[in-house]
ROKEGU-329351 format. One record per atom (N, C-alpha, C): atom name; residue in three letters; x, y, z; residue number from 1. Coordinates in Angstrom, 2 decimals. Example, Ala and Ser with C-alpha at 12.3 -4.5 7.8 and 13.67 -1.06 7.14 Angstrom:
REC;N;ALA;13.19;-5.69;7.80;1
REC;CA;ALA;12.30;-4.50;7.80;1
REC;C;ALA;13.20;-3.30;7.80;1
REC;N;SER;12.85;-2.25;7.08;2
REC;CA;SER;13.67;-1.06;7.14;2
REC;C;SER;12.90;0.03;7.87;2
This chain:
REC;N;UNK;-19.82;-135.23;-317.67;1
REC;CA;UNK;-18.50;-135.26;-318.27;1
REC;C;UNK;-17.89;-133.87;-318.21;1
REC;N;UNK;-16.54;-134.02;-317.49;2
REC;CA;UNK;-15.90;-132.52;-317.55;2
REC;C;UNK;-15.33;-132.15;-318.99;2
REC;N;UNK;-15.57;-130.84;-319.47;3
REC;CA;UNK;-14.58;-130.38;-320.82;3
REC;C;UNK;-13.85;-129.63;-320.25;3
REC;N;UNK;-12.75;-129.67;-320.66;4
REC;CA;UNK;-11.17;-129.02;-320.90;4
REC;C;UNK;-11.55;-127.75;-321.57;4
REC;N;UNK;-10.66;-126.95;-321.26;5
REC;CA;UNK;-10.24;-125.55;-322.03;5
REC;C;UNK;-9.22;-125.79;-322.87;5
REC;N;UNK;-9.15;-126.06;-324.30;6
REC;CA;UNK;-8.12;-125.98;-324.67;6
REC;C;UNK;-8.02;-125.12;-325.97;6
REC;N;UNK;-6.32;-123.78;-326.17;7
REC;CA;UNK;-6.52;-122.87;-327.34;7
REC;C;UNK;-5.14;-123.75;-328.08;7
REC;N;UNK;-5.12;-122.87;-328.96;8
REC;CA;UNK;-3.96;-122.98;-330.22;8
REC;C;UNK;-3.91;-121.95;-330.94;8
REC;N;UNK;-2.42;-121.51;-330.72;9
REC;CA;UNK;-2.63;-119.81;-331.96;9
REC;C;UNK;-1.29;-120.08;-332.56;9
REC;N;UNK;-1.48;-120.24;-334.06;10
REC;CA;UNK;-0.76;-119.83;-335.31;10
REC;C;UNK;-0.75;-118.36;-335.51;10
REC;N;UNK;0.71;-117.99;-335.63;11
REC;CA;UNK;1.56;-117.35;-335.95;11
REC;C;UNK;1.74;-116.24;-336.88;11
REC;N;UNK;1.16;-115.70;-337.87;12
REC;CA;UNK;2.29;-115.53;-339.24;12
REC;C;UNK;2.23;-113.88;-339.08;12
REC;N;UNK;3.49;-112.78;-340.04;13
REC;CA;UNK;2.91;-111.90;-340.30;13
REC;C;UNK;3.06;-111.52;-341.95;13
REC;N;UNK;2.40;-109.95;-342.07;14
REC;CA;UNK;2.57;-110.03;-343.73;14
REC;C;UNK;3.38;-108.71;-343.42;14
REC;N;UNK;4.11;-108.49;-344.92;15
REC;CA;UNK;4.84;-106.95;-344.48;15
REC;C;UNK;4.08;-106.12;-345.50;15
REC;N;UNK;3.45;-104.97;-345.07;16
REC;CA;UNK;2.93;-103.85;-345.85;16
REC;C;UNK;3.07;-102.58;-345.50;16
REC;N;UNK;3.45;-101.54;-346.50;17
REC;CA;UNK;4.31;-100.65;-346.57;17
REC;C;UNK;5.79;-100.60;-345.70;17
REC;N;UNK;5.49;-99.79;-344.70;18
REC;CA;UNK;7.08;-99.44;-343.99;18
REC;C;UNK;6.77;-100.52;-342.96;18
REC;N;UNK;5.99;-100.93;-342.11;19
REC;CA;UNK;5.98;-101.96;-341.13;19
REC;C;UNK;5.67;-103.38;-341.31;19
REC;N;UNK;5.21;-103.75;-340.37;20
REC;CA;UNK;4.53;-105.15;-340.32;20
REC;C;UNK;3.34;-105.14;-339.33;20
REC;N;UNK;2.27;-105.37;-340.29;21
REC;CA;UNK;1.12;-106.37;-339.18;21
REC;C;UNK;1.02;-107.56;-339.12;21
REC;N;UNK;0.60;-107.44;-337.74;22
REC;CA;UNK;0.75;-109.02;-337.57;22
REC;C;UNK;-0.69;-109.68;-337.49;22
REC;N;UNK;-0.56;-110.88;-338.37;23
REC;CA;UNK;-1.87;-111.44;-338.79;23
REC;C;UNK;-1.85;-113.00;-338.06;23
REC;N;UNK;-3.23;-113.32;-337.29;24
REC;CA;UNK;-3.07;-114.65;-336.24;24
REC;C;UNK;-4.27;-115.45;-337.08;24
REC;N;UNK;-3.78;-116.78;-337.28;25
REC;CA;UNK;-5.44;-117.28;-336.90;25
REC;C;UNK;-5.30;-118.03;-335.81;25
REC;N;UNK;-6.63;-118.01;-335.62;26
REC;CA;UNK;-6.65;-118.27;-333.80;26
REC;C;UNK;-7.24;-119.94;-334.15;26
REC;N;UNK;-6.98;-120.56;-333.10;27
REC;CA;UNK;-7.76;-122.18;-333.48;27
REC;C;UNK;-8.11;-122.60;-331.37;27
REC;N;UNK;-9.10;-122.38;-331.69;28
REC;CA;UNK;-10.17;-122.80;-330.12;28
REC;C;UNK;-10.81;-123.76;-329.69;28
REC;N;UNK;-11.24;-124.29;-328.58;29
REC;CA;UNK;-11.52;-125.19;-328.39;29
REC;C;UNK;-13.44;-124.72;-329.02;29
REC;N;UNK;-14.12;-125.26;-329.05;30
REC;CA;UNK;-15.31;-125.31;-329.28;30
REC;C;UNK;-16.53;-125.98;-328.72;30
REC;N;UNK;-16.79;-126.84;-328.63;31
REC;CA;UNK;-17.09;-127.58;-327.60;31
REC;C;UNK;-17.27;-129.09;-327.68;31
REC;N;UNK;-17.95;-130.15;-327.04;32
REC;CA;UNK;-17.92;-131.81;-327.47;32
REC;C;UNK;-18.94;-132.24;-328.16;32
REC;N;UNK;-19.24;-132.79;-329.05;33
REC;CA;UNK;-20.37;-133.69;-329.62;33
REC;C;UNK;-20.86;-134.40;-328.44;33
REC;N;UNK;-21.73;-135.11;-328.66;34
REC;CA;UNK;-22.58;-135.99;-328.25;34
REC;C;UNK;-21.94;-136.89;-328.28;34
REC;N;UNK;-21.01;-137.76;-328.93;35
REC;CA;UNK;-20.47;-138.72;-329.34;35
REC;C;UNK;-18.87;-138.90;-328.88;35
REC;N;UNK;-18.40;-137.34;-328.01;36
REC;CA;UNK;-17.71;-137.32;-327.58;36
REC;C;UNK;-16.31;-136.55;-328.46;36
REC;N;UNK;-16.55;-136.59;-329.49;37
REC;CA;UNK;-15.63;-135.62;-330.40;37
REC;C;UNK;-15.73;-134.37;-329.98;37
REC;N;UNK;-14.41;-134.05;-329.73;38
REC;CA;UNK;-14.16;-132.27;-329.53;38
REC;C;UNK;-14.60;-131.84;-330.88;38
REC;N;UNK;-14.67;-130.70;-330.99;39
REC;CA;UNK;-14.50;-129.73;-331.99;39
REC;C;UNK;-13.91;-128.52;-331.44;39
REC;N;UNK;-12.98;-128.07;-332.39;40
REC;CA;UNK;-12.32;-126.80;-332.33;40
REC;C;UNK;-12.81;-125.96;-333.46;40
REC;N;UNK;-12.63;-124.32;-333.29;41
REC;CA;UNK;-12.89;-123.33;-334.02;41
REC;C;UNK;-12.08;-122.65;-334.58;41
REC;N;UNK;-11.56;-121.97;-335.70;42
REC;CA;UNK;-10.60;-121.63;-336.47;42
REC;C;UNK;-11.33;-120.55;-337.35;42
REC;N;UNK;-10.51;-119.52;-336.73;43
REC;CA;UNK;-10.66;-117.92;-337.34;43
REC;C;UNK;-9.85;-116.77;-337.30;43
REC;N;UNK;-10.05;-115.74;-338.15;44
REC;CA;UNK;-8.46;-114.83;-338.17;44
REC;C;UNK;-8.76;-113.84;-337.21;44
REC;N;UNK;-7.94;-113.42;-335.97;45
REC;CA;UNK;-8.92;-112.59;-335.69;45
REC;C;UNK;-8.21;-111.14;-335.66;45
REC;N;UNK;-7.76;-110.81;-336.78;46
REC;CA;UNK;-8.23;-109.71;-338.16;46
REC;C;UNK;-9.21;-109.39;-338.68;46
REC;N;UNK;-10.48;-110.52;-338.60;47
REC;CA;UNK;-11.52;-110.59;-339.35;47
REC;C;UNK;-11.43;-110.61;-341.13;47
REC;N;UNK;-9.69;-111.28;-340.99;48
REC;CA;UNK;-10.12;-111.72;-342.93;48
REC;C;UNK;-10.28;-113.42;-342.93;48
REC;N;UNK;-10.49;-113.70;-344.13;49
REC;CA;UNK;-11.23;-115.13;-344.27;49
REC;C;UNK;-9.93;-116.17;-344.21;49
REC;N;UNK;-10.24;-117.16;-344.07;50
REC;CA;UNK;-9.33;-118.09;-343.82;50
REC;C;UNK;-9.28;-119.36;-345.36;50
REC;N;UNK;-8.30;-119.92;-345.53;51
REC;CA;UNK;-8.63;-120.87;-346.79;51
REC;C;UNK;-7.72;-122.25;-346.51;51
REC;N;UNK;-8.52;-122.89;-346.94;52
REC;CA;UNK;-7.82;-124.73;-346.94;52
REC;C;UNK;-8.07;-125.07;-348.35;52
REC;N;UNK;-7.20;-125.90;-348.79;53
REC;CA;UNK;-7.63;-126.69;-349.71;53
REC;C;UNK;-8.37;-125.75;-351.08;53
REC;N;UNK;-7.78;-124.67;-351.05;54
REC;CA;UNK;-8.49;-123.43;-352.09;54
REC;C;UNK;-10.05;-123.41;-351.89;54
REC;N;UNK;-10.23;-123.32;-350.51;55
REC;CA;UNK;-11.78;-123.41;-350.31;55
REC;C;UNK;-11.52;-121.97;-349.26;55
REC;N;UNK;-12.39;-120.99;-349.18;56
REC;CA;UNK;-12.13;-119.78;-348.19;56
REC;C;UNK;-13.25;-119.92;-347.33;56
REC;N;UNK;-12.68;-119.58;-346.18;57
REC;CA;UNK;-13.96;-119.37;-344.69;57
REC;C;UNK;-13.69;-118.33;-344.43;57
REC;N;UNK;-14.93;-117.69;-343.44;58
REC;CA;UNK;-15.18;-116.65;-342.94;58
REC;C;UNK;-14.89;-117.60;-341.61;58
REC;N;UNK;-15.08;-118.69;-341.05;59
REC;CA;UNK;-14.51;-119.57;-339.80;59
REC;C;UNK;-14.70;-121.02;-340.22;59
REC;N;UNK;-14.11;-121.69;-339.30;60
REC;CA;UNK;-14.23;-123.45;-339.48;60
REC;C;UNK;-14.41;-124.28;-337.98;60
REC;N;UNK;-14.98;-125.03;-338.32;61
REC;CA;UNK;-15.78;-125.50;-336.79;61
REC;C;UNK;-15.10;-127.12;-337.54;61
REC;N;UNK;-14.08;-127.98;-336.99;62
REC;CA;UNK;-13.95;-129.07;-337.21;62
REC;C;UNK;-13.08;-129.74;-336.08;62
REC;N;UNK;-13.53;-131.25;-336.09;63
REC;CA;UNK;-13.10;-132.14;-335.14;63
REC;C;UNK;-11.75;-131.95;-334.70;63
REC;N;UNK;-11.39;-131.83;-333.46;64
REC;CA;UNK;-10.20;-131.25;-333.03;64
REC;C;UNK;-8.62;-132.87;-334.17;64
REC;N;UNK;-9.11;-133.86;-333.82;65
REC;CA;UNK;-8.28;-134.93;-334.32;65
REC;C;UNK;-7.74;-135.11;-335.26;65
REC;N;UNK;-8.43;-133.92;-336.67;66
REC;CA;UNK;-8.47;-134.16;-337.88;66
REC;C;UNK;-7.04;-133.16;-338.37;66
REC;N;UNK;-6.57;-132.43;-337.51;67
REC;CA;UNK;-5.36;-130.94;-337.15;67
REC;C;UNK;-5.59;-130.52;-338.54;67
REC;N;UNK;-6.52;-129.78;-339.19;68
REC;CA;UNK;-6.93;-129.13;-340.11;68
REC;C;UNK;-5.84;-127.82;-340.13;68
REC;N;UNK;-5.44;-127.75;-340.91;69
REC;CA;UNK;-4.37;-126.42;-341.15;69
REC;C;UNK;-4.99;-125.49;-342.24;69
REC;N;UNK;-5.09;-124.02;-341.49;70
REC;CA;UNK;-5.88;-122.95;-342.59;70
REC;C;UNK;-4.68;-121.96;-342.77;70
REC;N;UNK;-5.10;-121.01;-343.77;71
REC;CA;UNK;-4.31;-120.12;-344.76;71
REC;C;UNK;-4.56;-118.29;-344.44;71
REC;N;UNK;-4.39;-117.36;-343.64;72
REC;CA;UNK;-5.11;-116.27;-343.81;72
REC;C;UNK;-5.04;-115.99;-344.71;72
REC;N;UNK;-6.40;-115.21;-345.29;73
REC;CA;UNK;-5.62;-114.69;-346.99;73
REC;C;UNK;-6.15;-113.43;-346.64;73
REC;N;UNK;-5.74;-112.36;-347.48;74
REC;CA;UNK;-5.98;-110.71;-347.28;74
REC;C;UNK;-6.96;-110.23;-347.17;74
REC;N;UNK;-8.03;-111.28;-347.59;75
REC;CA;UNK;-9.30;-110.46;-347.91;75
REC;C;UNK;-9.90;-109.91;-346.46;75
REC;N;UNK;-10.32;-108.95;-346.54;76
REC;CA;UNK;-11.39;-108.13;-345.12;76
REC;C;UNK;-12.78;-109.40;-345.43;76
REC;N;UNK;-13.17;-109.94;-344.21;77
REC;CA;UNK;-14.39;-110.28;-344.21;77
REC;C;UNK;-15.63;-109.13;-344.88;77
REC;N;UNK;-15.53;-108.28;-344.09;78
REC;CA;UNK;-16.47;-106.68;-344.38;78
REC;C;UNK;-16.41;-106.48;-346.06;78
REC;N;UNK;-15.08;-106.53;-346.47;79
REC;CA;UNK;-14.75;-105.95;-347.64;79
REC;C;UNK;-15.68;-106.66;-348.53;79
REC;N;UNK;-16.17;-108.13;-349.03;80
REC;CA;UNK;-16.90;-108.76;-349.65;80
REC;C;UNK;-18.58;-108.76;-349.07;80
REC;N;UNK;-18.60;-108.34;-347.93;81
REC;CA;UNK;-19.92;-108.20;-347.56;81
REC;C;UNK;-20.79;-107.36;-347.93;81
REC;N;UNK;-20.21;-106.03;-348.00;82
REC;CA;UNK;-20.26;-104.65;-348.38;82
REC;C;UNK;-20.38;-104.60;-349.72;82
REC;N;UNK;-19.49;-105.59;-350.48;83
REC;CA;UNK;-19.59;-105.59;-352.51;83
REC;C;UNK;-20.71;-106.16;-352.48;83
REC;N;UNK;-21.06;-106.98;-351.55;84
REC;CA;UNK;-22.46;-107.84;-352.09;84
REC;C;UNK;-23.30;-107.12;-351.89;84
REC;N;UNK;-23.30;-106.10;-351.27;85
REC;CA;UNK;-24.79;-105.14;-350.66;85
REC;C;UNK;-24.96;-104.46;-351.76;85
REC;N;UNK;-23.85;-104.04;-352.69;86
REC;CA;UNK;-24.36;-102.62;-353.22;86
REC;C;UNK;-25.02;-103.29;-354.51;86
C-alpha cells in the first residue's frame, strides 16, 4: 500500500513587546495503522505545549478524520522540564 505525504500548518501570532513572533503549530502526516487509519502529528514548533479541550500536550498523534483542533499556549516545553528537575 502506497502512503501519501500529507502537511497542514496553522497560523497564529502573539504580540510581545515592540514586535511580533510568530507562533505555528504544525499538524503532519504521521503514518497508517494497520487498519488503515492515517494518523497525523500536531506540535508547536516553538517547542511550547499545545492544549485541546483544557488538556495541554507537549504533541498529539491522532487519527487524521477526527480534524482535532489545538491551542498554542505560552508555556516553553523546557521551561516546565527544568522546574521539575530542580
Amino acid at each position: 500500500m502506497a502512503q501519501s505525504m500529507v502537511s497542514w500548518t496553522g497560523i497564529k501570532s502573539m504580540q510581545q513587546h515592540n514586535g511580533v513572533i510568530p507562533m505555528a503549530i504544525k499538524t503532519e502526516f504521521f503514518r497508517v495503522r494497520e487498519d488503515g487509519v492515517v494518523l497525523v502529528r500536531t506540535y508547536s514548533d516553538i517547542n511550547h505545549y499545545i492544549e485541546r479541550d483544557g488538556v495541554v500536550y507537549g504533541e498529539a498523534i491522532d487519527p487524521e478524520h477526527l480534524n482535532r483542533v489545538y491551542t498554542e499556549t505560552e508555556q516553553l516545553i523546557e521551561e516546565v522540564e527544568n522546574e521539575e528537575v530542580m
